[in-house]
MDTraj code that builds the backbone (N, CA, C; nanometers):
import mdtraj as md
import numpy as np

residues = "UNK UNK UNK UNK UNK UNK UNK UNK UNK UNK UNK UNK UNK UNK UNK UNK UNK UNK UNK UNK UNK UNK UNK UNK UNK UNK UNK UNK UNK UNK UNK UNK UNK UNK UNK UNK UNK UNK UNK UNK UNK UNK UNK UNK UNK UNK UNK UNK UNK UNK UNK UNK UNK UNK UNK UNK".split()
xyz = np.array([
    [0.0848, -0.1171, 0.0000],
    [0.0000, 0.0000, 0.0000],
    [0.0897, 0.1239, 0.0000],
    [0.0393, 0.1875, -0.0733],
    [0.1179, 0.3218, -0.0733],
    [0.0254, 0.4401, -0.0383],
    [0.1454, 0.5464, 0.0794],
    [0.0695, 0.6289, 0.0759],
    [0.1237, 0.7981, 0.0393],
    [0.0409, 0.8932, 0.0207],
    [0.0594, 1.0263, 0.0262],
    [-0.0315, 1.1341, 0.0705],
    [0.0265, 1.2232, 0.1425],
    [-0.0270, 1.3747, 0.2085],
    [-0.0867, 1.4188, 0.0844],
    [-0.2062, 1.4801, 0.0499],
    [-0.2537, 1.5425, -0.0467],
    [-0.3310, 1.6735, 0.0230],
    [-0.3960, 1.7891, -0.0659],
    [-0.4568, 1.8566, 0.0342],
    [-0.5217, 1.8950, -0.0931],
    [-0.6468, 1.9165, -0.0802],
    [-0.8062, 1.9268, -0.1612],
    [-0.8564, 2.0732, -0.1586],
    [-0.8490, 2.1181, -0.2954],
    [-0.8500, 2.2526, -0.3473],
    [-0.9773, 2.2760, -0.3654],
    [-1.0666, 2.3718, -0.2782],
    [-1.1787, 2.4570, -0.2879],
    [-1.1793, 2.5663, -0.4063],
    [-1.3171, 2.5816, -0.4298],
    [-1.3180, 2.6669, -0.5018],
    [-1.4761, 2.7308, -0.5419],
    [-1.4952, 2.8524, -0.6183],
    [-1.6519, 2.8469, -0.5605],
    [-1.7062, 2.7972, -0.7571],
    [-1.8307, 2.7269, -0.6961],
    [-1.8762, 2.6871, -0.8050],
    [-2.0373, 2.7667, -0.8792],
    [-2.0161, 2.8489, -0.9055],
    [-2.2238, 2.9170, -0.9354],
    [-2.2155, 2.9496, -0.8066],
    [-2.3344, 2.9132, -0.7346],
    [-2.3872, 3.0110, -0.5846],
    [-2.3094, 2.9227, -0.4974],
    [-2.2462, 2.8291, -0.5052],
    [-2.1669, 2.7359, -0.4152],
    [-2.0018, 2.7172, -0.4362],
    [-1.9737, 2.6110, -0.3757],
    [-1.8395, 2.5305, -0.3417],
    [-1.8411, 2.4050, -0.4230],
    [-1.7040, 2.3943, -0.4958],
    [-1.7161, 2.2774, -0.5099],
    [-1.5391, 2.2511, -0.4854],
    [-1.4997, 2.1192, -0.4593],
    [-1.3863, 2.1008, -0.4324],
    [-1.3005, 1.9779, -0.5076],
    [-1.1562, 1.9921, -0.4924],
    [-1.0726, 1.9027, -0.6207],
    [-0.9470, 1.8131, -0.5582],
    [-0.9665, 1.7401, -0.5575],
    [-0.8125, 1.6551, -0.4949],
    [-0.6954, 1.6066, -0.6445],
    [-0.6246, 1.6385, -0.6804],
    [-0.5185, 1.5889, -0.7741],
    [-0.4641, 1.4382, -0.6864],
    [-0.5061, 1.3462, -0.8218],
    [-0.4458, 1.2347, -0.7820],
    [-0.3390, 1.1944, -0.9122],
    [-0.1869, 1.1075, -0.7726],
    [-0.0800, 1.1101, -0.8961],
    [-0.0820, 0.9839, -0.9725],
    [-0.0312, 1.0560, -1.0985],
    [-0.0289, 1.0024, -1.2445],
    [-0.0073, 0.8314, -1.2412],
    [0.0899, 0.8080, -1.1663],
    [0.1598, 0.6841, -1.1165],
    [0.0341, 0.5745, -1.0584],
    [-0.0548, 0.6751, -1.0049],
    [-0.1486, 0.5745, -0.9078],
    [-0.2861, 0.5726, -1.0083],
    [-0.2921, 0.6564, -1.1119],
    [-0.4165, 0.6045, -1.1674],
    [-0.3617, 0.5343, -1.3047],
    [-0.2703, 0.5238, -1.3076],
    [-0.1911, 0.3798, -1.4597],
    [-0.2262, 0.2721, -1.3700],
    [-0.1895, 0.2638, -1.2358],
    [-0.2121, 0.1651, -1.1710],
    [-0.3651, 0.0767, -1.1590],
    [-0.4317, 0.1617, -1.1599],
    [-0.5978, 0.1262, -1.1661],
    [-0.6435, 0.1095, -1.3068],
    [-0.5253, 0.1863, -1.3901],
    [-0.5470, 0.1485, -1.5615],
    [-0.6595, 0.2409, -1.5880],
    [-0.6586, 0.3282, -1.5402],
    [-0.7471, 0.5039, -1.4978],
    [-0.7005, 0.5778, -1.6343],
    [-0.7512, 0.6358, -1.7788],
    [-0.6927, 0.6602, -1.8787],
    [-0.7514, 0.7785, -1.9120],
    [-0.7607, 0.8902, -1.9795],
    [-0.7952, 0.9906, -2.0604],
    [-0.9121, 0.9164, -2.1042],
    [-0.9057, 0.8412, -2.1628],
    [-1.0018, 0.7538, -2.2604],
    [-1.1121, 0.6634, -2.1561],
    [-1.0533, 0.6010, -2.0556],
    [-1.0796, 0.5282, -1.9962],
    [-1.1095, 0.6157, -1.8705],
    [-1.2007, 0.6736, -1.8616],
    [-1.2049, 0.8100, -1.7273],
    [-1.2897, 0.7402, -1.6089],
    [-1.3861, 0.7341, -1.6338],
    [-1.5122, 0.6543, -1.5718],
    [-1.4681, 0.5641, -1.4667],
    [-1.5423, 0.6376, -1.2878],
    [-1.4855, 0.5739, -1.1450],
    [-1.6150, 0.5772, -1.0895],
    [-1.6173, 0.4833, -0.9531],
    [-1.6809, 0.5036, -0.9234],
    [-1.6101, 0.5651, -0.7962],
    [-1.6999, 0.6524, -0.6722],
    [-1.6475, 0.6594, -0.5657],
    [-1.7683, 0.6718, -0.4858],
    [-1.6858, 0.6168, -0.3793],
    [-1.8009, 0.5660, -0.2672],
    [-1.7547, 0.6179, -0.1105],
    [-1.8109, 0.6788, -0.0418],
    [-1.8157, 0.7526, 0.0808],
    [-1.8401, 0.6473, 0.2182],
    [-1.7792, 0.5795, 0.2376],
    [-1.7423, 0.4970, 0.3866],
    [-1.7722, 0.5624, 0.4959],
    [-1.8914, 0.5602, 0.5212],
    [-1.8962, 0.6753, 0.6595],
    [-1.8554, 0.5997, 0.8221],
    [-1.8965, 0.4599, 0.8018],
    [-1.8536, 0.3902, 0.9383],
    [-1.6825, 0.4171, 0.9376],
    [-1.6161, 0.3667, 0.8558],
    [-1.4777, 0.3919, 0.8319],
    [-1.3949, 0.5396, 0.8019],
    [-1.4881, 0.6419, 0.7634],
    [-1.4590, 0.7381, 0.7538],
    [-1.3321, 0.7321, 0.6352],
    [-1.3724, 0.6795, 0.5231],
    [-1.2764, 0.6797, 0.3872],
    [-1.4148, 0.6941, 0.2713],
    [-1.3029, 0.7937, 0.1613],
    [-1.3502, 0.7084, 0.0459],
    [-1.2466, 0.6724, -0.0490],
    [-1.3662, 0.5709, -0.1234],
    [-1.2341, 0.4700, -0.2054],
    [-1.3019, 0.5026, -0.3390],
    [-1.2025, 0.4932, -0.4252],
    [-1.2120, 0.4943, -0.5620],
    [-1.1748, 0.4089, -0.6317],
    [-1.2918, 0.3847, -0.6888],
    [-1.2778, 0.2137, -0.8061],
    [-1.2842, 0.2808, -0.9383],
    [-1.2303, 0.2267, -1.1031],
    [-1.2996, 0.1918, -1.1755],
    [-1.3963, 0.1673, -1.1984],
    [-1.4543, 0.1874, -1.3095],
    [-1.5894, 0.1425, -1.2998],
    [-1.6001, 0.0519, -1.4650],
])
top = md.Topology()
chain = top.add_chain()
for i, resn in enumerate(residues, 1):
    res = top.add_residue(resn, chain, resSeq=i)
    for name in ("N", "CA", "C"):
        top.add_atom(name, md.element.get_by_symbol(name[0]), res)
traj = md.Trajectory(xyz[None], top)
């Protein structure tokens, strides 16, 4: 498992917020995550307090 410190960029969206995490290049070849191939799912773990990101 690998890990890294990231920190999630706000920003305002229309009458709201919306926010952006950059994930590295290295870790989405790994999931086989492509330009072409974009499409994830992500899912919000609230007992665990994670979320994880799949392919989809």
């Amino acid at each position: 498992m690998e890990k890294r410190d990231l920190k999630i960029s706000f920003y305002k969206a229309g009458t709201g917020k919306g926010a952006r995490i950059i994930l590295p290049i290295p870790w989405l070849r790994k999931l086989d995550i492509t330009e072409n191939e974009k499409d994830i799912e992500l899912i919000l773990d609230e007992e665990n307090n994670q979320l994880i990101i799949k392919k989809r």
